[in-house]
C-alpha positions in Angstrom: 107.7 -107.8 -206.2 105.0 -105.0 -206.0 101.5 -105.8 -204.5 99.6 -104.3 -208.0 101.7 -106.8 -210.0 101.7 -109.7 -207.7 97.7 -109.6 -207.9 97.7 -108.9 -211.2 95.0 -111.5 -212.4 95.0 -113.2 -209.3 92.3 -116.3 -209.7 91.1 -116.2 -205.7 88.7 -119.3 -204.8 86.5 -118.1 -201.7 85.1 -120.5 -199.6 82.0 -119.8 -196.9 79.5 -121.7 -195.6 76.8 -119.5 -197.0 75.3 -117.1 -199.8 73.7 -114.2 -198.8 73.8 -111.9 -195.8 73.9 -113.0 -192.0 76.3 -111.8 -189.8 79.7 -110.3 -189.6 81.4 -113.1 -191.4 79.1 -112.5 -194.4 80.0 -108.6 -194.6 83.4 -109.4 -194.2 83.4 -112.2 -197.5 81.2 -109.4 -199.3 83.5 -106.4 -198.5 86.9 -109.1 -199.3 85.9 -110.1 -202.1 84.6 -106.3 -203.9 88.3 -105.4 -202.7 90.5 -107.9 -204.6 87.7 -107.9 -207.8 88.8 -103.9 -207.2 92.4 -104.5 -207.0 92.6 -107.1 -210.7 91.8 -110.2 -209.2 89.3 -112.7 -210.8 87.1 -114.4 -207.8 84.8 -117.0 -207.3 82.8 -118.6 -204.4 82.4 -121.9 -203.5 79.2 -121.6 -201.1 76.7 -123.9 -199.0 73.0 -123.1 -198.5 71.5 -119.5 -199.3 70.3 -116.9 -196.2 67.9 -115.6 -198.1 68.9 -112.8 -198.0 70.4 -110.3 -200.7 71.6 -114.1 -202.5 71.4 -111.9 -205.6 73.8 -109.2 -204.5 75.9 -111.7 -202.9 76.4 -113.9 -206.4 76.9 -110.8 -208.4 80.3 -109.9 -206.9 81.7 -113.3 -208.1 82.8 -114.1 -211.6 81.7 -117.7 -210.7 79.6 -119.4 -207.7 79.8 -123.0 -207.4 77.2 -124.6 -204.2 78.2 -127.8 -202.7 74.4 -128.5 -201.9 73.5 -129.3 -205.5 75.7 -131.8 -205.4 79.5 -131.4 -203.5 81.9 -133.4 -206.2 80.6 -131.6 -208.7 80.5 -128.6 -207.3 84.3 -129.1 -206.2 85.3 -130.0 -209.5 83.8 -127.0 -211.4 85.6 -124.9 -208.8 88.8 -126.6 -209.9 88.2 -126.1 -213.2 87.5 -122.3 -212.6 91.7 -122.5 -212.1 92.2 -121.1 -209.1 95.5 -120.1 -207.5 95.2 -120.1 -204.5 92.4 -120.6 -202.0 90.9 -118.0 -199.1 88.6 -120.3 -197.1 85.9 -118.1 -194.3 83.3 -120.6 -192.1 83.6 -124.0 -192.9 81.7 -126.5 -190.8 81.9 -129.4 -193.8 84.5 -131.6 -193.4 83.9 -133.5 -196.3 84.3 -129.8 -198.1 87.4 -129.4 -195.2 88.8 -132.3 -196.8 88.5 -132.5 -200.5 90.3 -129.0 -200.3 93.2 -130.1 -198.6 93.2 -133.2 -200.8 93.3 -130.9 -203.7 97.3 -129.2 -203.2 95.7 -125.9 -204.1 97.1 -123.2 -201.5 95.2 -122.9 -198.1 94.4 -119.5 -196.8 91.7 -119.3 -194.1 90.3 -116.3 -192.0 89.6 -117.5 -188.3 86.3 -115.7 -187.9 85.8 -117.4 -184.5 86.1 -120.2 -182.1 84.3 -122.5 -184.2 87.3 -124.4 -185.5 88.3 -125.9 -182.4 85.3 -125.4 -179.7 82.0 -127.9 -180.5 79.6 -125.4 -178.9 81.9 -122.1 -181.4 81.4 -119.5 -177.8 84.5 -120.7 -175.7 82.4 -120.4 -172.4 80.6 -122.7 -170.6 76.3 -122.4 -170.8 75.9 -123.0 -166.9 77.7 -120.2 -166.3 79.4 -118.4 -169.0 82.9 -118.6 -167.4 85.7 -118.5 -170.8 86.7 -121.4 -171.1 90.9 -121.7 -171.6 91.6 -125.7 -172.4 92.8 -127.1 -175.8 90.0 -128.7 -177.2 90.0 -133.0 -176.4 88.1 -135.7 -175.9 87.2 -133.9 -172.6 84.9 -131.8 -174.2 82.6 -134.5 -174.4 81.7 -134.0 -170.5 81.7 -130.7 -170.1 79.6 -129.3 -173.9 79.0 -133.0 -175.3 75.3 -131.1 -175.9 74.7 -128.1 -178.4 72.2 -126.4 -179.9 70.9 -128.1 -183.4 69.9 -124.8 -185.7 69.4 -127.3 -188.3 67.5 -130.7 -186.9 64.1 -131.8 -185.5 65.4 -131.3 -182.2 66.8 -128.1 -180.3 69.6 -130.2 -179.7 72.4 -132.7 -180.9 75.6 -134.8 -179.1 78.5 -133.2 -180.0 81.3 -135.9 -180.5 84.9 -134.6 -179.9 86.4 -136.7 -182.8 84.9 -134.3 -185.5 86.2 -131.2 -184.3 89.6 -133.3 -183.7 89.8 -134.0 -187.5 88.8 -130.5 -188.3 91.7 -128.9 -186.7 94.1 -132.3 -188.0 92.9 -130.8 -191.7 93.2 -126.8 -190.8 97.4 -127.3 -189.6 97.8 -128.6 -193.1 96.7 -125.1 -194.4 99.3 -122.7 -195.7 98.5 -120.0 -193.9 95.5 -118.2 -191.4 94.4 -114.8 -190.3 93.5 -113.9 -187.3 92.1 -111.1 -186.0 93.7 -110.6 -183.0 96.6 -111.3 -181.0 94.2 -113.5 -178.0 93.3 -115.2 -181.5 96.7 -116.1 -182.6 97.3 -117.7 -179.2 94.2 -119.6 -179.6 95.6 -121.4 -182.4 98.7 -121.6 -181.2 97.0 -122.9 -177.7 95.8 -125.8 -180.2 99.4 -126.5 -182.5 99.3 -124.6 -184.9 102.7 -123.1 -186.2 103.0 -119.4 -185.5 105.1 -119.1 -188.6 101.6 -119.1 -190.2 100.0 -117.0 -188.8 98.9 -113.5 -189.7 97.2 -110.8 -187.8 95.0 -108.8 -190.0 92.0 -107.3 -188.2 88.5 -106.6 -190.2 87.8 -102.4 -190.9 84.8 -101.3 -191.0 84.1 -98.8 -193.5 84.5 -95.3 -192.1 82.1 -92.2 -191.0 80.6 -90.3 -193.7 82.3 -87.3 -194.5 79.4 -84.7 -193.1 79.4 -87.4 -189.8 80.1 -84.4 -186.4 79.9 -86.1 -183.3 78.3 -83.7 -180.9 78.4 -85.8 -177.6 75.2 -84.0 -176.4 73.2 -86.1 -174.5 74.4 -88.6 -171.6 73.4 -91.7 -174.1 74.5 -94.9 -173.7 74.7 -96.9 -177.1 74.4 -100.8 -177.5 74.8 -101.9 -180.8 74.1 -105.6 -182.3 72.8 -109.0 -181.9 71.2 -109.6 -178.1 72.3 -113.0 -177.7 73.9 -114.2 -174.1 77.1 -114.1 -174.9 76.9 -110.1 -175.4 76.1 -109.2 -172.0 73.0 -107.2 -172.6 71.9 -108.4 -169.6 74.8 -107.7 -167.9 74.9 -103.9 -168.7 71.3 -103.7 -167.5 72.4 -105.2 -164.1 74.6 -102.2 -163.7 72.3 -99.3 -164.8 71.0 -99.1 -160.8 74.4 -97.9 -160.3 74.8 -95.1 -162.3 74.6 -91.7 -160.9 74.5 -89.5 -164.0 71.4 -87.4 -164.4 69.0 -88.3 -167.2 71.3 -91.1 -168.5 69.8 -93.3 -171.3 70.5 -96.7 -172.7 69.5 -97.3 -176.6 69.4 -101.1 -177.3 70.1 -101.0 -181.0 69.3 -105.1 -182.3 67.5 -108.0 -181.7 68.3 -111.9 -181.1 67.1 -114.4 -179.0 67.3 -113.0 -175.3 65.8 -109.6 -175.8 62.5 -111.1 -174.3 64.9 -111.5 -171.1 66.7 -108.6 -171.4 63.6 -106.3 -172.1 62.0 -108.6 -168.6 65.3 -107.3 -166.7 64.8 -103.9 -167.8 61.0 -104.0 -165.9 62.0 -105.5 -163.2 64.7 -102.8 -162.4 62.0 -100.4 -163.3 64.0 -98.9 -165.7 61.5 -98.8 -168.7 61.9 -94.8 -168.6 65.5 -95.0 -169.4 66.4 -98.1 -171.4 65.3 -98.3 -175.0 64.7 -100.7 -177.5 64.9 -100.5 -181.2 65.3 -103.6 -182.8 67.2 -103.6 -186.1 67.6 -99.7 -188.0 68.9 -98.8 -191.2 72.5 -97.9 -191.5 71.7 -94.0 -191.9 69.6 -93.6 -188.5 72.1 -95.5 -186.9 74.4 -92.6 -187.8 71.9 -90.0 -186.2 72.1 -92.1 -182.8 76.1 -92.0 -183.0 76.0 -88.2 -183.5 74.2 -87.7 -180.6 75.5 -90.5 -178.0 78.2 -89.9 -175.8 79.5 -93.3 -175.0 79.4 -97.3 -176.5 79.3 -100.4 -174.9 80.4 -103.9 -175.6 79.7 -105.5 -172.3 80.3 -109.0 -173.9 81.3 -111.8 -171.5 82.0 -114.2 -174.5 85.7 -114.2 -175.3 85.1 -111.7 -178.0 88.0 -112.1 -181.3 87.1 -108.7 -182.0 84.3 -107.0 -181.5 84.0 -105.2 -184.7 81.2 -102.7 -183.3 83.8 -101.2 -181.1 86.1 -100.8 -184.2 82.7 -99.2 -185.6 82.5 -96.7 -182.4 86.1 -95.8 -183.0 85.6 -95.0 -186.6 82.7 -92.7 -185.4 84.3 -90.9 -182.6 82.8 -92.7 -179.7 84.4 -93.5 -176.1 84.2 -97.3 -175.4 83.2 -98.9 -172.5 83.7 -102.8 -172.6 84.4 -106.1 -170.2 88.6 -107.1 -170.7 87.9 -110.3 -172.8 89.0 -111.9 -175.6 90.6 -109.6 -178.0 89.2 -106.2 -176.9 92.6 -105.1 -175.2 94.0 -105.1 -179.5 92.5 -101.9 -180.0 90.8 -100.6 -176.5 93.1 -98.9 -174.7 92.6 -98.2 -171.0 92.3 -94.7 -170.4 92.9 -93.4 -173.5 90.3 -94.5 -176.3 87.7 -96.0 -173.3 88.2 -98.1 -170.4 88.3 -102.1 -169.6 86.8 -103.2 -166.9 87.2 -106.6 -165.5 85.0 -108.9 -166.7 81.4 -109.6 -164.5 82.3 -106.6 -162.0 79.3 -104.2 -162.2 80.4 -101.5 -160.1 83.6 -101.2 -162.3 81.4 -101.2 -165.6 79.2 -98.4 -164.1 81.5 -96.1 -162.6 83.6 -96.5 -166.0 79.8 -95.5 -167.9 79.9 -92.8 -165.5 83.0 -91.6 -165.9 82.7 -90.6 -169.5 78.3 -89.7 -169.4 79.2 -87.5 -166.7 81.8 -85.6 -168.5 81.5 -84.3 -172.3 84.8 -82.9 -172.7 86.4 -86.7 -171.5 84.0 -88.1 -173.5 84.9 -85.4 -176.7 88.6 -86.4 -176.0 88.8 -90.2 -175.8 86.6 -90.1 -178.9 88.8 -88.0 -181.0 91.7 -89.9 -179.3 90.0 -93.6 -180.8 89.4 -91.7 -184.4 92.8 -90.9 -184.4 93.9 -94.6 -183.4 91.4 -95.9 -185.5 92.2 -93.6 -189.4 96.1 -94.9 -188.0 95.8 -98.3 -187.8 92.6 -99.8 -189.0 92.4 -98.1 -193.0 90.1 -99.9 -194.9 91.7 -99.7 -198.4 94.9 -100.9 -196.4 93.5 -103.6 -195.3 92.0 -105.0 -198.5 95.4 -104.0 -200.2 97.4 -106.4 -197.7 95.1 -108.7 -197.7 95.7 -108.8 -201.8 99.0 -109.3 -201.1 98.9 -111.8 -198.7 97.2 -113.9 -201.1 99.1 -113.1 -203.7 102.3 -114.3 -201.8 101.0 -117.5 -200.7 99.6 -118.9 -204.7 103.5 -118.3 -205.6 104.8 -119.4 -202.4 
């Protein structure tokens, strides 16, 4: 059967801890669910607490929004009565919610945003010293992250007991079917039983350059892009810049989060006020002027990344990438050809690799139009929302 008529009126239930804007996962539920309303389908959310943020754009892409936190029966129930057919569940840290949806027989589809399913403190590395961690979560866990951070509670932090996260991956193998974005992240799952049979790989896309967009590639700038948090390495690139032997290289910090206080302490200590940049957040369309003119980006992440969608981002906008060989980078970062990988924590590697490409336009010109090319090949947005229609569409008649 076709895609256009298996969707046709498709009644798609989305599922996500929140309403509003936050993160990637947010963009990623916004940008799903405009697709399938755009390709027929009828969608509705299912939703925790509000951001805060853009709530009101959020809610008006659904035909219906039901939130658990005004009361989570009846907040299931409506959603049941909504009639979906099948069910495409994003973040989900309620496993009362986990549960009442596996109770229900509706089809199961879930995107694995994450590690959060099946690691208590959702970074896969360890906070002493931010080694990856490789085990299949257990009752181990309890000695080595038994304490994480509690966004929510009085305190800063909370025991973490094992069991929970034990149950929620018992209640996510009963689920039809999950995407991952990734291969590193299908062998996560599979690391912790669940059936490869049921598992997809379909990556996120960002949304392409503008039409007018030129790179020029003119100045030997060095571009970090998104949230400085420990697990991205900011830190880690700054350690490096000493190394560098590029005249009148700059760094441009483009973000904020929670260690830019040490980050931005690093920077003066290394003296390297003169070079390094900070911006804190900018809107989409001055982000674009910084792209035109950089010459190389950097994802010096030492988390086990699923993704990285800013590299994908780079790609789409003609940049060379430069990035640490974790997680899932090596899906679409290709050594030598679209960037290079560089072993994880080694800081001469990561700065002769920056080199490499600050120091030399036409390589930088080349691996960027080399990652364009990879990137309009394999990572087209309207292709992706169209098999992600379909995908749905095959499970709810499965």
């Amino acid at each position: 059967m076709h895609g256009a008529d298996m969707a046709d009126a498709l009644r798609v239930l989305l599922v996500h801890d929140v309403l509003g804007d936050l993160g990637g996962a947010e963009a990623n539920v916004r940008h799903a669910a405009a697709g399938l309303v755009a390709r027929g389908c009828a969608v509705a959310l299912l939703h925790g607490k509000g951001t805060g943020v853009a709530e009101d754009r959020c809610r008006g892409l659904f035909g219906a929004t039901f939130d658990w936190n005004t009361g989570r029966d009846a907040a299931l129930a409506a959603a049941r009565a909504w009639g979906p057919q099948v069910v495409y569940v994003h973040k989900l840290a309620n496993l009362e919610v986990l549960a009442s949806l596996v109770a229900s027989g509706l089809p199961l589809v879930r995107m694995v945003h994450d590690h959060a399913m099946y690691c208590q403190r959702e970074y896969r590395y360890f906070p002493w010293n931010r080694q990856i961690c490789t085990r299949r979560a257990g009752y181990a866990c309890a000695l080595t992250c038994g304490v994480v951070r509690d966004r929510e509670g009085l305190l800063p932090i909370k025991l973490a007991w094992p069991g929970r996260k034990l149950r929620e991956l018992a209640l996510c193998r009963q689920f039809r079917r999950h995407i991952v974005v990734t291969r590193f992240m299908r062998d996560e799952l599979l690391l912790h039983g669940f059936d490869g049979r049921r598992i997809s790989i379909l990556p996120p896309v960002p949304r392409p350059a503008r039409a007018d967009y030129t790179p020029t590639y003119r100045e030997p700038l060095l571009l970090f892009v998104g949230q400085i948090i420990r697990g991205k390495g900011l830190d880690v690139l700054i350690g490096a810049l000493p190394r560098l032997r590029t005249p009148g290289w700059k760094l441009l910090v483009i973000g904020d989060g929670g260690h830019r206080a040490t980050c931005e302490r690093e920077v003066k200590r290394l003296d390297l006020g003169a070079q390094v940049h900070f911006t804190g957040w900018v809107p989409q369309d001055d982000l674009m002027s910084h792209y035109t003119t950089a010459r190389v980006g950097v994802v010096p992440s030492v988390w086990p990344e699923p993704i990285a969608t800013i590299g994908l981002e780079f790609m789409q906008h003609a940049l060379p990438v430069v990035a640490f060989d974790v997680g899932g980078m090596s899906d679409w970062l290709i050594d030598g050809d679209n960037g290079f990988l560089v072993k994880a924590w080694d800081l001469d590697g990561l700065a002769a690799a920056i080199d490499r490409l600050l120091g030399d336009q036409a390589l930088a010109a080349r691996m960027g139009a080399d990652g364009l090319a990879k990137g309009r090949e394999q990572h087209v947005y309207e292709r992706y929302l169209d098999d992600l229609r379909d995908l749905l569409a095959r499970e709810a008649t499965a």
